[in-house]
C-alpha positions in Angstrom: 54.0 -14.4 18.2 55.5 -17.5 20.0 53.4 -19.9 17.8 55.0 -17.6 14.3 58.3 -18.1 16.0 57.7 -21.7 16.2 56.3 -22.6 13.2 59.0 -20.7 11.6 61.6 -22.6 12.9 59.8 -25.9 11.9 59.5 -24.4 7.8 63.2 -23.4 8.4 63.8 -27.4 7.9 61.8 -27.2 5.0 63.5 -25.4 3.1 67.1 -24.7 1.6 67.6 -21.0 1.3 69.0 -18.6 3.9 68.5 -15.6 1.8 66.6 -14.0 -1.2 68.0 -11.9 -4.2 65.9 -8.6 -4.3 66.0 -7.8 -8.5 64.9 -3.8 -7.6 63.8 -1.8 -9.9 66.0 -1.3 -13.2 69.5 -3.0 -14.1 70.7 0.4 -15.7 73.4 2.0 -13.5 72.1 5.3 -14.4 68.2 4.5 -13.5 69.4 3.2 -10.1 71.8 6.5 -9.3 68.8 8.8 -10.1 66.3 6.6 -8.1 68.8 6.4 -5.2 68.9 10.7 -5.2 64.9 10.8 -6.1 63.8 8.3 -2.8 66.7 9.7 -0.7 65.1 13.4 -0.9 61.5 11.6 -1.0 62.1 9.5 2.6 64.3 13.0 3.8 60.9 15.0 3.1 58.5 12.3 3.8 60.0 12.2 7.6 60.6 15.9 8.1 56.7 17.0 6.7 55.2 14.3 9.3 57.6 14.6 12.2 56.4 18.4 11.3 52.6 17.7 11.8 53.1 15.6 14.9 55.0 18.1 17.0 53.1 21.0 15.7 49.8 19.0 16.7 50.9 17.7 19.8 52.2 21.2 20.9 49.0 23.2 20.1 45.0 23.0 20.8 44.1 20.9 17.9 45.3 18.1 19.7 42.1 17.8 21.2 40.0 17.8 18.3 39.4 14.4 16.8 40.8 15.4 13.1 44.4 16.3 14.3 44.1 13.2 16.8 43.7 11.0 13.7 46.3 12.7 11.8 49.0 12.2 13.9 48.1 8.5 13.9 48.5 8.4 10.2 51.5 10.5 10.5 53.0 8.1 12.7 52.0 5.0 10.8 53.3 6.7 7.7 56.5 7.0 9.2 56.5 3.4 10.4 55.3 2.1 7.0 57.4 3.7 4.3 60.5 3.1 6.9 59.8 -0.7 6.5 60.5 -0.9 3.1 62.6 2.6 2.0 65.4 2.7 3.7 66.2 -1.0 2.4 65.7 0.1 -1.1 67.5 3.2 -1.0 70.4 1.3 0.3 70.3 -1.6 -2.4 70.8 0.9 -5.1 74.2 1.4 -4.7 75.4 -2.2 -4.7 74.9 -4.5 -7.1 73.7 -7.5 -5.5 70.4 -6.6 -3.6 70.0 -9.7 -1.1 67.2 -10.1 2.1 67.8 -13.0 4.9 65.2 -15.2 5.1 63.7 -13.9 8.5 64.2 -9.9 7.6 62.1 -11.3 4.3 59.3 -12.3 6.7 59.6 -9.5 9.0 59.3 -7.2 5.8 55.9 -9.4 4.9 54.5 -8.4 8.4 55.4 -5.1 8.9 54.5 -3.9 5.1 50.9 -5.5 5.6 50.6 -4.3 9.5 51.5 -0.9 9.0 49.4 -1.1 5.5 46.2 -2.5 7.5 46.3 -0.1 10.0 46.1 2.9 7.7 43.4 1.5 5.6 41.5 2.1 8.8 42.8 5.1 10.1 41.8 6.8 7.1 38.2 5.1 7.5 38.0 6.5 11.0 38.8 10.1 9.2 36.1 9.6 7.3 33.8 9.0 10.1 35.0 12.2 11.8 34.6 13.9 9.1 30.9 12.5 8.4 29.6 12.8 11.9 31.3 16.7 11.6 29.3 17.5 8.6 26.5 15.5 9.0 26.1 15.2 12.4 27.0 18.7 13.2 25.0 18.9 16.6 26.1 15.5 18.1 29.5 16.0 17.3 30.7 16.3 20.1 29.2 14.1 22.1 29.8 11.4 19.1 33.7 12.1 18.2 34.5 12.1 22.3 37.8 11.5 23.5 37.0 7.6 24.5 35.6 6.7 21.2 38.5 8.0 19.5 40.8 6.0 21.5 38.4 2.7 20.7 38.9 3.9 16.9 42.6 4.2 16.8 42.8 0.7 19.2 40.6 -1.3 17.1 42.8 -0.2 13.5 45.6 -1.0 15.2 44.3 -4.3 15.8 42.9 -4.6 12.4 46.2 -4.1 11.0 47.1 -7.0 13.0 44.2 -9.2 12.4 45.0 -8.1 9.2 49.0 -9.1 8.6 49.1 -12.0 10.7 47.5 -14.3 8.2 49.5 -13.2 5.4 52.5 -13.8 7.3 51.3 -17.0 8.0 51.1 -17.7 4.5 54.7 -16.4 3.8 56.0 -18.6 6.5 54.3 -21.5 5.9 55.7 -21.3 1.9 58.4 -23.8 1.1 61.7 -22.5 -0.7 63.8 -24.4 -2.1 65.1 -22.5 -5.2 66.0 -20.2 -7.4 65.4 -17.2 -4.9 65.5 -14.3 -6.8 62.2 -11.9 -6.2 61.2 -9.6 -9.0 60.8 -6.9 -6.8 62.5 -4.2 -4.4 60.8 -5.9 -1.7 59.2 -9.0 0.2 55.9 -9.1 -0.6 53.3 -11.7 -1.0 52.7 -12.3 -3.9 56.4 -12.3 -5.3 56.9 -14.8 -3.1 54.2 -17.0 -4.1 56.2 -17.0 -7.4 59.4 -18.7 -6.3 57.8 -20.8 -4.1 58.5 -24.6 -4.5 54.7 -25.5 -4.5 51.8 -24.8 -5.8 50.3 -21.8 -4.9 47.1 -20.8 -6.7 44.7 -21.7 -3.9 47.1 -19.9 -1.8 47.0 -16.5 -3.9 43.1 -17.1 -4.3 42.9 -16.7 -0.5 44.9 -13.4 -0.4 42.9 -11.9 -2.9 39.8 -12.6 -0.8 41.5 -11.3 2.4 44.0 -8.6 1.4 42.5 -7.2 -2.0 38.6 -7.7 -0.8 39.8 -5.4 2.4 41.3 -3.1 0.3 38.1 -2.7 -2.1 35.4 -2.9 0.7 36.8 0.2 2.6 37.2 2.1 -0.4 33.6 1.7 -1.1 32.4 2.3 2.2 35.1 5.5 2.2 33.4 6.3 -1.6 30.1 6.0 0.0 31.0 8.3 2.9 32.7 11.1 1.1 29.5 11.2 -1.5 27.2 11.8 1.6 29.0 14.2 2.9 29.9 16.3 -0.6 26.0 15.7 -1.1 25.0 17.0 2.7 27.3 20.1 2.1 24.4 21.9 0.2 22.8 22.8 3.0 25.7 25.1 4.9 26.6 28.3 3.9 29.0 29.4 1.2 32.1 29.6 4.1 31.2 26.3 5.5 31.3 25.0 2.3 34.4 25.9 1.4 35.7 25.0 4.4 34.3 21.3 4.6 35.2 21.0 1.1 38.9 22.4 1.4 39.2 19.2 4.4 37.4 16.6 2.5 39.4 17.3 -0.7 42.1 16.6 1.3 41.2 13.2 2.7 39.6 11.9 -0.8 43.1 12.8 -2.2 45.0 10.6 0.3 42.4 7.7 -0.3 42.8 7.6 -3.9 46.7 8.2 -4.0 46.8 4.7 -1.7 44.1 2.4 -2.5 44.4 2.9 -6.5 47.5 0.8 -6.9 47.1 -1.4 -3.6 43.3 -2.4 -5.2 45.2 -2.6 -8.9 48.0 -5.0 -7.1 45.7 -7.0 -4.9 42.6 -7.7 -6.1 43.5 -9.6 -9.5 44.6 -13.2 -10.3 47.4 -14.0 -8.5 50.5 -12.6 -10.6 52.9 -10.4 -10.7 54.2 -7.8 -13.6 57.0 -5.7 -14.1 54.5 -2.6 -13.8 53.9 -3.6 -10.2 56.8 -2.2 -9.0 56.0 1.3 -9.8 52.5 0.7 -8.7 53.6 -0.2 -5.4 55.9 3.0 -5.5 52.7 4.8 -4.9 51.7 3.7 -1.7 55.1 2.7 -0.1 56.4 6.4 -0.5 54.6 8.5 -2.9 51.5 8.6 -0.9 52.7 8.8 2.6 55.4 11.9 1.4 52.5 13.9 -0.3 50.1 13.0 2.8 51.6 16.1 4.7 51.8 18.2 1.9 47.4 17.4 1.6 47.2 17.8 4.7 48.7 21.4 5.5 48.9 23.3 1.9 44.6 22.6 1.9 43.9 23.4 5.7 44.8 27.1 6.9 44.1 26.1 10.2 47.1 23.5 10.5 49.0 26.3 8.6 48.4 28.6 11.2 49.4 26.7 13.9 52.8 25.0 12.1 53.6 28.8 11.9 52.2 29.8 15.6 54.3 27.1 17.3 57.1 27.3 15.5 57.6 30.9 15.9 56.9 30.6 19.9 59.5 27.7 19.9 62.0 30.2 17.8 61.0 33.0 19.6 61.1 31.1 22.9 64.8 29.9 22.1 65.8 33.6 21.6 65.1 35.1 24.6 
């Protein structure tokens, strides 16, 4: 982080912008009141259905089984990820010029890829679970153990890292020096590789290879891993089957509602298009607001415990 810091104050003298001009997502007046009621209520329910799951986990049994471990993760990184990028967006569509500092740009690079990262391999360690639960049924236990879990959830947090550091970088190391208006609702990459003063082909070439290859690698090893374990479920019973199928419904939903636009953004030549910005729509708020919704309307078991521990905490704060 001290070498960013550093190296950001060095590009700061190369180049003469302060700020960037955010162009959103529609000039019409009317477009931008509806959007600004439609991702209000979207960021209201995205927060309230995973602050939901977290508590409800955290105050029950299934805390201790690996599933509901992961979920919180991805309940808490969905938090952190849409709240990098919605709150600014809901905000800008009420005034008229949409403008980013220089540095919160930057931060907004990092953040969006960290947080993005780390769920990519969250939801790959889900699918492990989920694969050593079906397929693995005897050695479950003794696979999916407390201190492995911990060493999945550390090492995707690091991958997010390992992950976003480059690409901010790249951002950093980009020089500016007009015009400054992004064609987007926020800082991303490749936007940014458009207004840059330079050129920048090489440049998007590498974060194809790094950010869209990542992207398409672990949804073919996720792909890969769901079709074992659909093709492993023939041999439980009708109940078990509808059970393991009910979860992994669940989690093959989540994968495609994120990786389909980040693969459709990422792993192309390095451009932009107005259709981008509804693409990324889908995995900066559409997919973490429906990921509790997935995750509880498909599994009876989380139902039942939402409504256990809720009605103890109700009941509890009567008497």
């Amino acid at each position: 982080l001290l070498k960013a810091y550093t190296k950001l104050k060095y590009m700061k003298s190369q180049r003469n912008i302060s700020e960037f001009i955010l162009l959103g997502l529609s000039y019409d007046q009317n477009i931008q009141v509806f959007c600004f009621v439609l991702f209000l209520f979207c960021y209201v329910a995205l927060l309230a259905g995973n602050l939901l799951i977290l508590i409800s986990i955290q105050c029950s049994p299934l805390f201790h089984q690996p599933m509901y471990y992961f979920l919180i993760h991805l309940s808490l990184i969905d938090i952190c990820y849409t709240s990098t990028v919605t709150p600014k967006l809901i905000a800008d569509l009420l005034v008229e010029r949409k403008t980013i500092s220089y540095s919160n740009c930057m931060l907004q690079v990092f953040t969006m890829h960290f947080f993005g990262g780390t769920e990519i391999f969250i939801l790959t360690a889900m699918a492990f679970d989920r694969y050593a639960a079906i397929c693995k049924p005897l050695h479950y236990v003794s696979i999916m153990n407390r201190t492995r879990c911990n060493l999945l959830i550390l090492a995707a947090w690091a991958g997010g890292a390992i992950h976003a550091f480059p690409l901010f970088s790249t951002a950093i190391s980009l020089p500016f020096c007009g015009p400054n208006e992004v064609d987007h609702y926020f800082c991303d990459i490749f936007p940014l590789l458009k207004v840059a003063c330079t050129d920048t082909y090489i440049t998007g070439i590498l974060v194809i290879a790094f950010s869209g290859m990542v992207a398409l690698v672990t949804f073919i090893v996720l792909f890969v891993s769901y079709g074992i374990i659909l093709f492993t479920l023939r041999n439980l019973s009708a109940e078990g089957r509808r059970k393991a199928l009910s979860t992994c419904w669940s989690h093959i939903t989540v994968v495609i509602l994120f990786f389909g636009p980040v693969i459709f953004i990422y792993l192309r030549p390095p451009t932009t298009f107005p259709e981008d910005k509804i693409f990324a729509l889908f995995y900066t708020i559409i997919a973490p607001m429906f990921n509790p919704l997935i995750y509880t309307l498909r599994n009876s078991e989380m139902k039942s415990t939402m409504r256990k521990v809720w009605c103890q905490a109700l009941f509890s704060k009567e008497t």
